[in-house]
C-alpha positions as CSV (number, residue, x, y, z in Angstrom):
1,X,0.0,0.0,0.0
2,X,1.9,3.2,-1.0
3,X,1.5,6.6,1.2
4,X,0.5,9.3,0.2
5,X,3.8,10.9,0.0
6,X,4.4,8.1,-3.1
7,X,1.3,8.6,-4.5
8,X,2.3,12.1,-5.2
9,X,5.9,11.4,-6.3
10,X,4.6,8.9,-8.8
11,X,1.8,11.3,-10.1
12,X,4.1,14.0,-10.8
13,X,6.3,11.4,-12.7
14,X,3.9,10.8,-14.9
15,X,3.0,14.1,-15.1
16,X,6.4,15.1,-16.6
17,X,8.7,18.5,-16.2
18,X,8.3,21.7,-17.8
19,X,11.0,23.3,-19.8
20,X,11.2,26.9,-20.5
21,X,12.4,27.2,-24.4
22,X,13.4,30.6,-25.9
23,X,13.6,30.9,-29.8
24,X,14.7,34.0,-31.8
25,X,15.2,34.3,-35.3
26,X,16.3,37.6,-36.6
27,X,17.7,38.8,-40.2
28,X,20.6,41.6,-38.8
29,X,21.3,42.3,-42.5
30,X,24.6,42.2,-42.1
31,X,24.9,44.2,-38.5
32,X,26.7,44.5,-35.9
33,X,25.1,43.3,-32.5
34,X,23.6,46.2,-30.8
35,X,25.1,47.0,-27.1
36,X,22.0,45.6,-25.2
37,X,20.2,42.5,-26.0
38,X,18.7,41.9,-22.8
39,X,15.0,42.8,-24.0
40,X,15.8,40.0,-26.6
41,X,16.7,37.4,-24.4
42,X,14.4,38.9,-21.4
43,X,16.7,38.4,-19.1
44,X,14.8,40.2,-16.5
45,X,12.0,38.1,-16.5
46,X,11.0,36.0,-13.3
47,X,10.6,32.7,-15.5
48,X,14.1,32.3,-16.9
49,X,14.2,29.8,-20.0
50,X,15.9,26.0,-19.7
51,X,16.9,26.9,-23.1
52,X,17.8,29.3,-26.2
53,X,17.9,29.1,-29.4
54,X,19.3,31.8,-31.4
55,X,18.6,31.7,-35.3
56,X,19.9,34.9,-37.1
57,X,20.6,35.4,-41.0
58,X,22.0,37.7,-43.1
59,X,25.5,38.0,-40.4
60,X,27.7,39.8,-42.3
61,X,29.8,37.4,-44.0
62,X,32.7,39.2,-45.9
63,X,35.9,37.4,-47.3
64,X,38.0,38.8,-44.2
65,X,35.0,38.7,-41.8
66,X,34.5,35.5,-42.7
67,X,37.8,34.0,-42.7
68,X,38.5,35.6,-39.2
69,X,35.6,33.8,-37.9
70,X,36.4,30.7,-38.5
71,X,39.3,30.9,-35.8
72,X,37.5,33.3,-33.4
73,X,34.0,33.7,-32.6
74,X,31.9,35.9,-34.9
75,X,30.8,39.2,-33.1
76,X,27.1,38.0,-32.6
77,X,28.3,34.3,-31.2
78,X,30.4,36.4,-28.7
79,X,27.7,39.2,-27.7
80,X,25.4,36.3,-27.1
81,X,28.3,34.0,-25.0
82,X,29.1,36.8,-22.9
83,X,25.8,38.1,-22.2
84,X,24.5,34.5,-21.5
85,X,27.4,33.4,-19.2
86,X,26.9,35.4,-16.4
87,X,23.5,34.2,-16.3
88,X,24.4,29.9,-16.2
89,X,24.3,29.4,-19.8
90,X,26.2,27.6,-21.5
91,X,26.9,27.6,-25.5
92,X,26.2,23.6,-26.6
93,X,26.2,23.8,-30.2
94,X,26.4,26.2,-33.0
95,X,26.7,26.2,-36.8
96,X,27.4,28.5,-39.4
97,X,27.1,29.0,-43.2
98,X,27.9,32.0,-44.7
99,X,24.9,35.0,-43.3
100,X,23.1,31.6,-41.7
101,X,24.1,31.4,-37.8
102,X,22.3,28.7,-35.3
103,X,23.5,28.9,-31.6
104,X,21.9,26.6,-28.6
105,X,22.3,27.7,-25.2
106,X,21.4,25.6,-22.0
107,X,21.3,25.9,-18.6
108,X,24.4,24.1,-17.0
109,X,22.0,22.0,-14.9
110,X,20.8,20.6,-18.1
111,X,23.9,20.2,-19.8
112,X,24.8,16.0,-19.0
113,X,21.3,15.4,-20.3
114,X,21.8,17.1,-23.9
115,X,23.4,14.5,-25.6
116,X,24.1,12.9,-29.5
117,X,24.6,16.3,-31.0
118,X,24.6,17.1,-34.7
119,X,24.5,20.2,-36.7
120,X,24.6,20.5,-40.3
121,X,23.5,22.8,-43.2
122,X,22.2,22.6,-46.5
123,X,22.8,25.4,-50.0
124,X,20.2,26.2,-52.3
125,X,21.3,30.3,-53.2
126,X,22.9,30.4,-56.5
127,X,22.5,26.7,-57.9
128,X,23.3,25.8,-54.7
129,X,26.7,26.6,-54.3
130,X,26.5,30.0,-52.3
131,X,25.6,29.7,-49.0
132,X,23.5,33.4,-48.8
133,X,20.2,30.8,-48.8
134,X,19.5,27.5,-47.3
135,X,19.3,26.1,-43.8
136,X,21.1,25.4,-40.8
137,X,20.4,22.6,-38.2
138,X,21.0,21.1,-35.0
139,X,19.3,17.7,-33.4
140,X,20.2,16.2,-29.9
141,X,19.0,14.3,-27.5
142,X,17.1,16.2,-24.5
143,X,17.1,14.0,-21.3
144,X,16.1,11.3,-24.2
145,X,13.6,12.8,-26.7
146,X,14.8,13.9,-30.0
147,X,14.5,17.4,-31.0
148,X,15.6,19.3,-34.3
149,X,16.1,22.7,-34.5
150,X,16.2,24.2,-38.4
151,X,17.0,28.2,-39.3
152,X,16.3,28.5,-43.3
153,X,16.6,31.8,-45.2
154,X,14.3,31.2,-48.4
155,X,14.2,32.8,-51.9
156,X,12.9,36.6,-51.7
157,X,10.3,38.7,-53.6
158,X,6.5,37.8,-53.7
159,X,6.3,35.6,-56.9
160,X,8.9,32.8,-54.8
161,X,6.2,31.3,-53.0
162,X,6.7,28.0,-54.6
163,X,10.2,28.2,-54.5
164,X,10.2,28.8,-50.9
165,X,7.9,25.6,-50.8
166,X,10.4,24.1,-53.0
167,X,13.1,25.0,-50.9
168,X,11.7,23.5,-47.7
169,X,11.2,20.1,-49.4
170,X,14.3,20.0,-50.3
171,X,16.3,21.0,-47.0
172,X,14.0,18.9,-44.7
173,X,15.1,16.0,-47.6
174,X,18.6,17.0,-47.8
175,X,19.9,16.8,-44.8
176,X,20.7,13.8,-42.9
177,X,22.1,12.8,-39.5
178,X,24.1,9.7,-37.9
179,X,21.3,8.5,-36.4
180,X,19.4,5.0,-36.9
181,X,16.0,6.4,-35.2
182,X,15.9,10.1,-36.9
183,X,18.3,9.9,-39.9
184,X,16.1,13.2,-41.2
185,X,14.8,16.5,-40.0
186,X,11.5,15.1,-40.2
187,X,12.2,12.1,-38.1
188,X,12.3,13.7,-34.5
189,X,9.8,13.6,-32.0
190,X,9.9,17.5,-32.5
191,X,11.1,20.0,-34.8
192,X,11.5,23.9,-35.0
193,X,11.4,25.6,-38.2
194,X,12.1,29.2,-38.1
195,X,13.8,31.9,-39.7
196,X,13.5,34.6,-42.7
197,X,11.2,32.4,-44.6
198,X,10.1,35.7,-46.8
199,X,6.5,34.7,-46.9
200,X,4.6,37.7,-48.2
201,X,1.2,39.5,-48.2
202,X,0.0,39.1,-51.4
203,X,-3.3,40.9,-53.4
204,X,-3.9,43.7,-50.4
205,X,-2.7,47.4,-51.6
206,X,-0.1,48.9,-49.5
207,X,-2.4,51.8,-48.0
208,X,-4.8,49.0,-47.3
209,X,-1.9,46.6,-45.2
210,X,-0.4,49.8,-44.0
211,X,-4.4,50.5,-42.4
212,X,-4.7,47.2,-40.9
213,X,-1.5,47.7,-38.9
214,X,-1.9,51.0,-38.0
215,X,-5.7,50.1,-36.5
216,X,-4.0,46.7,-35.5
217,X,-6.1,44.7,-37.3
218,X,-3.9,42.2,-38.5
219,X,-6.3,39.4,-38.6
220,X,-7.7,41.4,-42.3
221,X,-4.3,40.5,-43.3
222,X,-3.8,36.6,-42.3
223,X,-6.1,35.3,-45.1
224,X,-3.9,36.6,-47.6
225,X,-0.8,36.1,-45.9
226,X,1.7,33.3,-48.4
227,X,2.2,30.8,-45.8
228,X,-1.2,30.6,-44.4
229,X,-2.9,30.3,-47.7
230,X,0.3,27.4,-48.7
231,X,-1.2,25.6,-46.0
232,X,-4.1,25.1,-47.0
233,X,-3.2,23.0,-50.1
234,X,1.1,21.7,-49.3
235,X,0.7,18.5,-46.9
236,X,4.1,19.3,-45.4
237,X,3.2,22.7,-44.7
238,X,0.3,21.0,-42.8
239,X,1.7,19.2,-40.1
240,X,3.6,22.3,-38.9
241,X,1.8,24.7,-36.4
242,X,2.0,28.3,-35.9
243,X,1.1,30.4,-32.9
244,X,-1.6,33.6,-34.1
245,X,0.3,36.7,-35.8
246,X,-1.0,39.3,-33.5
247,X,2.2,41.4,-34.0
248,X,3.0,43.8,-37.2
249,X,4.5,42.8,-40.0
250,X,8.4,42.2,-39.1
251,X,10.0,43.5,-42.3
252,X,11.0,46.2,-44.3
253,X,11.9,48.6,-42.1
254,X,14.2,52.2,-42.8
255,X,17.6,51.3,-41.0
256,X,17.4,53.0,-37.4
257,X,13.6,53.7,-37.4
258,X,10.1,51.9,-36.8
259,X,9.3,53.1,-40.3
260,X,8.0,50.8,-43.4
261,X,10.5,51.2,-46.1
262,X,9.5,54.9,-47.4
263,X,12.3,54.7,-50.5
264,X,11.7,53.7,-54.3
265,X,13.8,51.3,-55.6
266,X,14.8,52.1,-59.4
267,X,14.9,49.5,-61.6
268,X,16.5,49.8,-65.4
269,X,13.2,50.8,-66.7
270,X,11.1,52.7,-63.4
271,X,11.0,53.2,-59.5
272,X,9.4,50.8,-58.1
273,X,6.9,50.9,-55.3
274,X,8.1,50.5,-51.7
275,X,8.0,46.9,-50.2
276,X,4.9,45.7,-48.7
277,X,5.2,45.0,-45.0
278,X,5.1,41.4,-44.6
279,X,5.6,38.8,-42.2
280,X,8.6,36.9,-43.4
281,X,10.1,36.3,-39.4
282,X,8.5,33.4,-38.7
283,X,8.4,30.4,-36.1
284,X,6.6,27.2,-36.7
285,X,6.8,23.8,-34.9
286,X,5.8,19.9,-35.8
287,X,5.5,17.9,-32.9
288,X,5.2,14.0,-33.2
289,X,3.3,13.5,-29.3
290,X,3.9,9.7,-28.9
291,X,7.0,7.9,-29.2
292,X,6.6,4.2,-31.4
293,X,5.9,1.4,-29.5
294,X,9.9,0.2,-30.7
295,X,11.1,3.1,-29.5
296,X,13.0,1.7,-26.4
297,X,15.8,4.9,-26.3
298,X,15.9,7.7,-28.6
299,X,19.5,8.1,-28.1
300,X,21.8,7.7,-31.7
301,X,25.0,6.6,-29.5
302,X,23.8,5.5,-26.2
303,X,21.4,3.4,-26.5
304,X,21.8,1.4,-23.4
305,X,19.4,3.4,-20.6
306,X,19.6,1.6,-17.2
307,X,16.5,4.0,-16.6
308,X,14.7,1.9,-18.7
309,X,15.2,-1.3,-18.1
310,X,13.2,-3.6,-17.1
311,X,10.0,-1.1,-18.0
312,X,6.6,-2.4,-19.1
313,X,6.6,-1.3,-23.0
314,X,3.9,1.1,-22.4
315,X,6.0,2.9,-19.7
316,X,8.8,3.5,-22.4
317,X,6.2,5.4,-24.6
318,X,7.1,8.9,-23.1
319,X,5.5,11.5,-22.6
320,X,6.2,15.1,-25.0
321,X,3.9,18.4,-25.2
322,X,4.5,21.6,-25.9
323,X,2.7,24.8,-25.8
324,X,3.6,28.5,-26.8
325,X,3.6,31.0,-24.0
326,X,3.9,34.3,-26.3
327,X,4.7,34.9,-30.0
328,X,5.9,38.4,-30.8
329,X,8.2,40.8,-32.1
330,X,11.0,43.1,-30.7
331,X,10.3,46.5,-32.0
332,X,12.8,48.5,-29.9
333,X,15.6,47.0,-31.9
334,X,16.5,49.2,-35.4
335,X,19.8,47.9,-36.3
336,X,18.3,46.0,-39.4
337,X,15.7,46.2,-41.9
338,X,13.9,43.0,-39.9
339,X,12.8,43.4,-36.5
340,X,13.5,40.3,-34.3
341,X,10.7,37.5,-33.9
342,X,10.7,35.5,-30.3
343,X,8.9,32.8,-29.4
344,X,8.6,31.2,-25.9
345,X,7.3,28.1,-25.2
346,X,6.6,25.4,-22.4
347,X,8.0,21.8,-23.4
348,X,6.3,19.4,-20.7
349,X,8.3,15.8,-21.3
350,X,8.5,12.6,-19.2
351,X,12.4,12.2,-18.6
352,X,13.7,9.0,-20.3
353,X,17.2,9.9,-18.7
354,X,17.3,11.2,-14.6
355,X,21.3,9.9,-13.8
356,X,24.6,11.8,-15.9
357,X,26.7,9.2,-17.3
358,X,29.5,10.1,-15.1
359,X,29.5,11.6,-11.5
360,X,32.7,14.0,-11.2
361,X,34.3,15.6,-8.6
362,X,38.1,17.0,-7.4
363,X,39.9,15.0,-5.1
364,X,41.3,16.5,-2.1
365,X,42.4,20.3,-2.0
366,X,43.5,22.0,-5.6
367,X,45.6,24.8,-6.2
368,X,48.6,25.2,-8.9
369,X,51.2,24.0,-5.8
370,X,50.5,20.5,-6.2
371,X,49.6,18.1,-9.0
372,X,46.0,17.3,-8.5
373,X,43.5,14.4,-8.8
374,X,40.3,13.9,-10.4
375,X,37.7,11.0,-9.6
376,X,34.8,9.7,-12.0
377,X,32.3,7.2,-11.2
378,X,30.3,5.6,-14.6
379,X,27.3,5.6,-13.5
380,X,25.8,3.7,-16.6
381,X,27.4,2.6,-20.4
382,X,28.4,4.8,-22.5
383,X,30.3,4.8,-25.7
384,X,33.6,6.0,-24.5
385,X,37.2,6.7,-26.1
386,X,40.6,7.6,-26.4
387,X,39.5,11.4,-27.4
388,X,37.3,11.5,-24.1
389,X,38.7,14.2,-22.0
390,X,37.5,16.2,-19.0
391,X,37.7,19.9,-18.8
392,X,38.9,22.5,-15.5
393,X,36.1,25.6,-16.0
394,X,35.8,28.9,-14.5
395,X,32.2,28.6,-12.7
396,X,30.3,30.9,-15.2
397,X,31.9,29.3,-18.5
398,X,30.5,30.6,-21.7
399,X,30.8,27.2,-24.2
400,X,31.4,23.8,-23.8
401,X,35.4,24.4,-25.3
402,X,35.5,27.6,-23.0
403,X,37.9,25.6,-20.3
404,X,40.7,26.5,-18.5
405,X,42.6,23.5,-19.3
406,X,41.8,19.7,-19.8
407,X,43.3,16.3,-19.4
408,X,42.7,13.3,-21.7
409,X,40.7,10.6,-19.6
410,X,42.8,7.7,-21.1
411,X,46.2,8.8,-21.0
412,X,46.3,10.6,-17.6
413,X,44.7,7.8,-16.0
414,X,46.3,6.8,-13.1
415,X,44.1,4.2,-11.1
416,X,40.9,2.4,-11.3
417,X,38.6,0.6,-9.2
418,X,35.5,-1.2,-9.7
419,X,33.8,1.8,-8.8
420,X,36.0,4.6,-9.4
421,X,38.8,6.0,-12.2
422,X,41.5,8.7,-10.6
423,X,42.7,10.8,-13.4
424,X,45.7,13.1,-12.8
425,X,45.8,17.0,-13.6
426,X,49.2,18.6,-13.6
427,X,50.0,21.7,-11.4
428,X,51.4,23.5,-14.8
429,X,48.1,23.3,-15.9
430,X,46.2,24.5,-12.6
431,X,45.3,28.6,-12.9
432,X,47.7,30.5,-10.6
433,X,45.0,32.6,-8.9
434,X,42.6,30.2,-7.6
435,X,38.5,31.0,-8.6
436,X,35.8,29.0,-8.6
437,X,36.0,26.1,-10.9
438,X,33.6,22.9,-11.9
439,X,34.8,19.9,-14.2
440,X,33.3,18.7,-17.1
441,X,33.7,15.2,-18.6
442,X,33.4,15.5,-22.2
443,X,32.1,12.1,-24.4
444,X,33.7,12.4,-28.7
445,X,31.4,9.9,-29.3
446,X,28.2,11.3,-28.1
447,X,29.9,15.2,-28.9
448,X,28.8,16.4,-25.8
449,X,29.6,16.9,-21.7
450,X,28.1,13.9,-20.1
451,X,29.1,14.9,-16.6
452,X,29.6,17.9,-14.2
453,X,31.1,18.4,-10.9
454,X,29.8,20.1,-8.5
455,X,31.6,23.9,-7.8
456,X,35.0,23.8,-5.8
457,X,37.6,26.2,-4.7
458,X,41.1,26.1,-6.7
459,X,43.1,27.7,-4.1
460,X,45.7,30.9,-5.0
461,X,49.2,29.3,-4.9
462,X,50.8,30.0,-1.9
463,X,54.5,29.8,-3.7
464,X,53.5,32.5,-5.8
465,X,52.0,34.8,-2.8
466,X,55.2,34.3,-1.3
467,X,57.5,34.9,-3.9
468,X,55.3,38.3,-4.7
469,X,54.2,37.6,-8.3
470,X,51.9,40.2,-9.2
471,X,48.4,39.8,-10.0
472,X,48.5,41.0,-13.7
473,X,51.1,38.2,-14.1
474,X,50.1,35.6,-12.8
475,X,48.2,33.3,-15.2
476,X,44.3,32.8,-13.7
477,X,40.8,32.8,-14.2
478,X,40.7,36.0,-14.9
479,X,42.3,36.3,-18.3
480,X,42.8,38.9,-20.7
């Protein structure tokens, strides 16, 4: 007979967690990030997100630009780290082609339970050799459900429609992933399709569009809006959902103001008109509610889940929802000819993964006088390797390659047990100053940190107090 202490705990298990998401897409035409983005983000909110997801096109993507990002971070990956940071979030993945950028952020808390990560992109600008159209992606694992997460920039101007239709077929199509149980887009349990998909008011007059936003009446305009009508008749276009458009028209906008483009645009023959306003921000989802009946783990590389062993089949069938909290725009930013589109929603899931494949922690007292020790305890299977290697991070870190130092598991290994592996850290490698640090165990297989240790102090070296090093020398946490 169970009390009713259990009776609760097992309801709520079966109820499943809520997680906070956060999705922006935003087309910066080829700006730089703007000094504040905390209305973006809403970091000030009481309800801070589990998760972000960042989609922007149109990053300026000049030959030097370019080239310089590939060994450093791009300006609007490093606004975004450092803002973030401060606040527990941690970069996971990000992907890049040409204007295209996709970042995902996490809380650290959440970060052994992300897992199997894959990003990838496809062309279709220019024949599809130029990467100024097309579609980034990246799928994981989160705490055992399989999410994708696609930015696209489609083909522009209001006769495209098709095209962009076109287009969508053939990314979704195009891409594929190392993975048995979602090899395509369209395979996870859920999916995120946003980004400037240039969708456009068609038939409506301008002073007519231009009415319904001033009097807010953008309901007039949905009936003739490109993706909504495309609905109605594409069967892919079908299964995706969209939260109301009760905001204006994203796009075009005069640089610097909340004005609708107010220029004419000659062509070899006339001026044109001005562009229409349109929506052509947008964020969609397709969410598959049931996992199959087969579906014992939804993990690509781990697919042995001591959680889940044992389990009546219909147990295994977990639980995913999702709802959208708010659907907007951000109208206070001017930087670009797009204003950015946020999305918040709640994803409610049954956890098919509650233990980190590893448990982490620092053996004994740390500080760069001594060499030091590190303990991990497996805690279940997991495909591990020579390239596995575990990470010293400043509490606060911005990515999951933002360590202080590292040490290859294998190599460094000094002692094992049945229950326990002892890896050493050198003291050459230990920061100088001391700080608050955590350690992160991180899995090449899976791509991902399958472990973190709990915060502990890295004492200042007493050698170098005593010999009177002074601060700006001495090689720390707190870097240049």
């Amino acid at each position: 007979m169970s009390t009713p202490g259990m009776e609760k705990m097992e309801q709520n298990d079966n109820e499943g967690d809520n997680f906070r998401l956060h999705l922006v897409t935003w087309n910066v035409a080829t700006a730089e990030p703007p000094v504040d983005i905390s209305s973006l983000l809403h970091l000030e909110s009481p309800k801070g997100p589990d998760v972000y997801v960042i989609g922007l096109q149109e990053v300026y993507s000049g030959p030097l630009r370019f080239m310089s990002d590939v060994v450093f971070d791009d300006p609007w990956s490093h606004c975004l780290m450092t803002t973030l940071a401060p606040w527990n979030y941690v970069k996971v993945s990000s992907i890049r082609m040409q204007g295209l950028l996709l970042l995902f952020f996490s809380k650290l808390e959440h970060l052994p339970f992300i897992r199997d990560i894959q990003a990838t992109y496809t062309r279709t600008g220019i024949f599809g050799y130029w990467g100024n159209k097309g579609g980034v992606s990246i799928r994981l694992s989160f705490y055992g459900h399989m999410l994708c997460f696609l930015n696209c920039h489609l083909s522009a101007h209001m006769n495209n429609a098709t095209e962009r239709v076109i287009e969508f077929e053939y990314i979704t199509d195009k891409q594929i992933f190392n993975c048995e149980k979602a090899q395509r887009i369209l395979d996870h349990r859920l999916v995120f399709w946003f980004g400037d998909l240039n969708f456009r008011i068609q038939d409506h007059g301008m002073h007519f569009v231009r009415t319904c936003i001033s009097d807010q009446n953008y309901n007039l305009l949905w009936s003739k809006d490109q993706l909504i009508m495309l609905k109605k008749k594409e069967k892919l276009l079908q299964e995706f959902e969209e939260g109301p458009l009760d905001f204006q028209p994203t796009y075009k906008f005069d640089l610097n103001t909340d004005l609708y483009d107010s220029r004419l645009y000659r062509t070899w023959f006339a001026f044109n008109k001005k562009r229409k306003p349109a929506w052509t921000d947008r964020i969609l989802w397709r969410l598959i509610p049931k996992a199959l009946p087969s579906d014992k783990q939804e993990e690509c590389g781990d697919r042995s889940d001591a959680n889940n062993v044992g389990q009546p089949e219909e147990a295994k069938k977990s639980l995913l929802e999702l709802s959208q909290d708010l659907y907007t725009s951000d109208m206070q930013y001017r930087i670009s000819d797009h204003k950015p589109v946020i999305g918040i929603f709640t994803l409610k899931l049954k956890k098919m993964q509650t233990t980190p494949l590893v448990h982490l922690l620092a053996e004994g007292e740390w500080s760069a006088d001594i060499d030091a020790m590190l303990v991990y305890f497996p805690k279940q299977p997991f495909p591990s390797s020579s390239w596995d290697w575990i990470g010293l991070y400043k509490v606060g870190f911005s990515s999951v390659f933002d360590y202080i130092t590292y040490t290859w598991v294998k190599d460094d290994e000094v002692a094992v047990d049945e229950e326990a592996i002892k890896v050493y850290m050198s003291k050459d490698e230990i920061p100088v100053r001391g700080g608050e640090c955590v350690l992160g165990y991180y899995c090449n297989t899976l791509q991902c940190i399958i472990g973190i240790s709990e915060p502990f102090k890295v004492h200042a070296s007493k050698v170098a107090i005593e010999e009177g090093f002074l601060p700006e020398k001495l090689r720390g946490l707190h870097r240049s």
